[in-house]
Backbone as CSV, one residue per row, in Angstrom:
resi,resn,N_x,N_y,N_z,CA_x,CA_y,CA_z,C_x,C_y,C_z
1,UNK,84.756,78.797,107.455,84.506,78.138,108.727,85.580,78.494,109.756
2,UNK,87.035,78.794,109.029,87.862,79.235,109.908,87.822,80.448,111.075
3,UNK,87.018,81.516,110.343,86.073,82.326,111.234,85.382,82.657,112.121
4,UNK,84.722,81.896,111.728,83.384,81.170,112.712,84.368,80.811,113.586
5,UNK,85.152,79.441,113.861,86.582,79.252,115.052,86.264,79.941,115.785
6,UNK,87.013,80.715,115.428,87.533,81.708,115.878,87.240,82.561,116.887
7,UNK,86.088,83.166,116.169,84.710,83.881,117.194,84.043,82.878,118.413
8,UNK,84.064,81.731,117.662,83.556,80.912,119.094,84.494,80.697,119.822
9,UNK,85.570,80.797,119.794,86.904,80.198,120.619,87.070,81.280,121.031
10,UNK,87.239,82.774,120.992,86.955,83.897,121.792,86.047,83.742,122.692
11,UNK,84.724,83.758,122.405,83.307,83.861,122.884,83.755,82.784,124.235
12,UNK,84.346,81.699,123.903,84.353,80.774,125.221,85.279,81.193,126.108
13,UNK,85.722,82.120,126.149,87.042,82.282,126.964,86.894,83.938,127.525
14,UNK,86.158,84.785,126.521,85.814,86.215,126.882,84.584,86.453,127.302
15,UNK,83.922,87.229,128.112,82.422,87.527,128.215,82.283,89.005,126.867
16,UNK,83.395,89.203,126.785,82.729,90.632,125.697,84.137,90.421,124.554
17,UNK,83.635,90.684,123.337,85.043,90.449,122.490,84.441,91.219,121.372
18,UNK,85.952,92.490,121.085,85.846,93.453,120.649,86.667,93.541,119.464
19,UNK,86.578,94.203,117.991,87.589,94.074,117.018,87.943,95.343,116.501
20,UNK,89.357,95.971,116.617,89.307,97.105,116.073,90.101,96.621,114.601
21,UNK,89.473,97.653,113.800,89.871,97.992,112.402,90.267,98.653,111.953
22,UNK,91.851,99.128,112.135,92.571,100.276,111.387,92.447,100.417,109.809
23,UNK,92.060,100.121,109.372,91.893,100.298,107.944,90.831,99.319,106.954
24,UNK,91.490,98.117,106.425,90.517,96.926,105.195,90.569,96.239,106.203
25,UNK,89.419,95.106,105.999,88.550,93.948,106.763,88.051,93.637,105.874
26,UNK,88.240,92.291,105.056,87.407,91.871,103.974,87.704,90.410,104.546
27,UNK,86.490,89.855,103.956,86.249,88.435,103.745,86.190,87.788,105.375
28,UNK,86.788,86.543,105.881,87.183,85.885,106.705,87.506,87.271,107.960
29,UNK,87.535,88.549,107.739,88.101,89.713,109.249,86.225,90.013,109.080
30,UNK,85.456,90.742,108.027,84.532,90.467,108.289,83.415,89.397,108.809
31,UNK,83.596,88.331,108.802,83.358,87.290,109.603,83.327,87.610,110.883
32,UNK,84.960,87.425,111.492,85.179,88.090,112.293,84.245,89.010,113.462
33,UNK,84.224,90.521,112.142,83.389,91.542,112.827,82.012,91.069,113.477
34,UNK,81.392,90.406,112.678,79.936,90.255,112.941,79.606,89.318,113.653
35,UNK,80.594,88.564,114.130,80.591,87.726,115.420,80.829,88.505,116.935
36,UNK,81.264,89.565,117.029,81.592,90.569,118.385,80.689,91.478,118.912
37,UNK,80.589,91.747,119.900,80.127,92.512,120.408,80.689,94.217,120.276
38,UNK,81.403,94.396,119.831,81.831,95.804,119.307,82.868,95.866,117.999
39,UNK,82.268,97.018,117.489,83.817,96.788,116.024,83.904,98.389,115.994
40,UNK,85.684,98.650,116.497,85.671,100.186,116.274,86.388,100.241,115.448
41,UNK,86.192,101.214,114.541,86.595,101.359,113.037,87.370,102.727,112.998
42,UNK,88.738,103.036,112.778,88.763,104.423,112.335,87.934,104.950,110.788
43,UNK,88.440,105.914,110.676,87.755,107.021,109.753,87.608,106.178,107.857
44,UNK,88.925,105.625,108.280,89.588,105.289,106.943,89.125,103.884,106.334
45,UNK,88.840,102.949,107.932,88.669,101.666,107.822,87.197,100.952,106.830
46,UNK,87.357,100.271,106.268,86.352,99.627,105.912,86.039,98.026,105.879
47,UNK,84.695,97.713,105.748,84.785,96.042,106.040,84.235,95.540,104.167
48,UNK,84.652,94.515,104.133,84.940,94.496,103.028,83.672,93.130,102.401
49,UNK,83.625,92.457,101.106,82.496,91.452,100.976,82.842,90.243,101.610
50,UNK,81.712,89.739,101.865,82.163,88.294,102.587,81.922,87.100,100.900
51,UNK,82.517,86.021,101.083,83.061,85.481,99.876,82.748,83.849,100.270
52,UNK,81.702,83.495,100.341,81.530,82.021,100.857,81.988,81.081,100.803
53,UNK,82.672,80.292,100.147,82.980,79.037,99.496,82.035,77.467,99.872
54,UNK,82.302,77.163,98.687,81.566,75.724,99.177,82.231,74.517,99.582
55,UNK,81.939,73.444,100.280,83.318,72.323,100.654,82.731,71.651,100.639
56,UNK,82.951,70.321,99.821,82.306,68.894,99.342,83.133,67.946,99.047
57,UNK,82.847,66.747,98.882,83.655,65.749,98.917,84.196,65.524,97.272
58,UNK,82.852,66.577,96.216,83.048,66.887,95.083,84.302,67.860,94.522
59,UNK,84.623,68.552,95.475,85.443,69.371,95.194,86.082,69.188,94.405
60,UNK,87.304,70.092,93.686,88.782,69.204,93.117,89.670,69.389,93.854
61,UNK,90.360,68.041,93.379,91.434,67.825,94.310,93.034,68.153,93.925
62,UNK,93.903,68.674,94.599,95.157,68.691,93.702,96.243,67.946,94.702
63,UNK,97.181,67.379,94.091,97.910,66.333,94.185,98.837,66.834,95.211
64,UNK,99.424,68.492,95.459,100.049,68.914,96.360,99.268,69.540,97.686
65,UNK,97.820,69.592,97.651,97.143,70.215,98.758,95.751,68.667,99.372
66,UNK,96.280,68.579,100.414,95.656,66.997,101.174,94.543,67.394,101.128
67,UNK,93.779,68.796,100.669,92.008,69.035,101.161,91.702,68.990,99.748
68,UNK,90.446,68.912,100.175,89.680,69.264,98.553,90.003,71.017,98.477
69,UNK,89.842,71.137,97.206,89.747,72.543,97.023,88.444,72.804,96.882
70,UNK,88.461,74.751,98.013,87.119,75.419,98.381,86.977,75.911,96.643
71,UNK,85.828,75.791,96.814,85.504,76.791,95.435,84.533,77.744,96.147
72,UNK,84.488,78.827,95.463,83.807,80.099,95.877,82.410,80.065,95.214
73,UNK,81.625,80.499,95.511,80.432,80.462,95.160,80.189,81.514,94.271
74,UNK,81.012,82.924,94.114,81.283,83.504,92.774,81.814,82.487,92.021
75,UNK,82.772,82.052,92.210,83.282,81.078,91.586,82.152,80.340,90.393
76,UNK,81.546,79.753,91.013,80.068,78.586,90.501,79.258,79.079,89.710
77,UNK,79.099,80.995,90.352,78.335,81.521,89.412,78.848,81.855,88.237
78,UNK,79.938,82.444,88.310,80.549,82.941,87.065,80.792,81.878,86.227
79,UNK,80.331,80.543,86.649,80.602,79.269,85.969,79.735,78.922,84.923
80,UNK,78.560,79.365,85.741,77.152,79.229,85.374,76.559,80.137,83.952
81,UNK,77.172,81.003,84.428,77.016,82.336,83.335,77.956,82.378,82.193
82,UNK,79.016,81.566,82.143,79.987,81.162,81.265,79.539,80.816,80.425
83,UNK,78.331,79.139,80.918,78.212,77.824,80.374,76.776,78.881,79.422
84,UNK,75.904,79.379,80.418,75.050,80.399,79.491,75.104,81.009,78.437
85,UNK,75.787,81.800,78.411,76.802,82.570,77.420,76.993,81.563,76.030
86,UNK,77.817,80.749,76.612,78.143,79.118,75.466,76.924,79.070,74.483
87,UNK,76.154,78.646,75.373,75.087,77.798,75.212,73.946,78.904,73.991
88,UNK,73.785,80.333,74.188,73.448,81.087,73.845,74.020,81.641,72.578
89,UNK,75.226,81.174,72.127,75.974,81.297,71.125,76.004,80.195,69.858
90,UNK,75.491,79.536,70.293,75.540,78.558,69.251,74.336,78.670,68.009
């Protein structure tokens, strides 16, 4: 969501908003990209997977960080496929 911000908080203040990419753009910079109206990339650059997370009131919580913790939605799956796996073994 921090992303998203971001791009809109540009967008309100720029009529055109542009991102160059000297090299990696993954996750949260891809975000980024696909919110602009231009993305110039050198030769070398690449954009990288976007990585969702989920945010719930379920989350877990840890005693030194005041938010819930994001879990990733790889995360959930690889959770899923764990418990499969288990379950398939018995």
């Amino acid at each position: 969501m921090a992303a998203w911000s971001i791009v809109n908080l540009n967008r309100s203040f720029f009529d055109k908003f542009t991102v160059i990419v000297p090299f990696h753009c993954h996750s949260a910079g891809t975000i980024i990209c696909l919110g602009t109206d231009n993305i110039i990339m050198t030769k070398q650059a690449t954009l990288g997977p976007i990585d969702p997370s989920y945010n719930s009131h379920l989350n877990p919580v840890f005693l030194f960080i005041p938010e819930p913790y994001s879990v990733s939605v790889e995360q959930v799956s690889a959770y899923f496929q764990l418990l499969e796996s288990k379950q398939n073994n018995k």
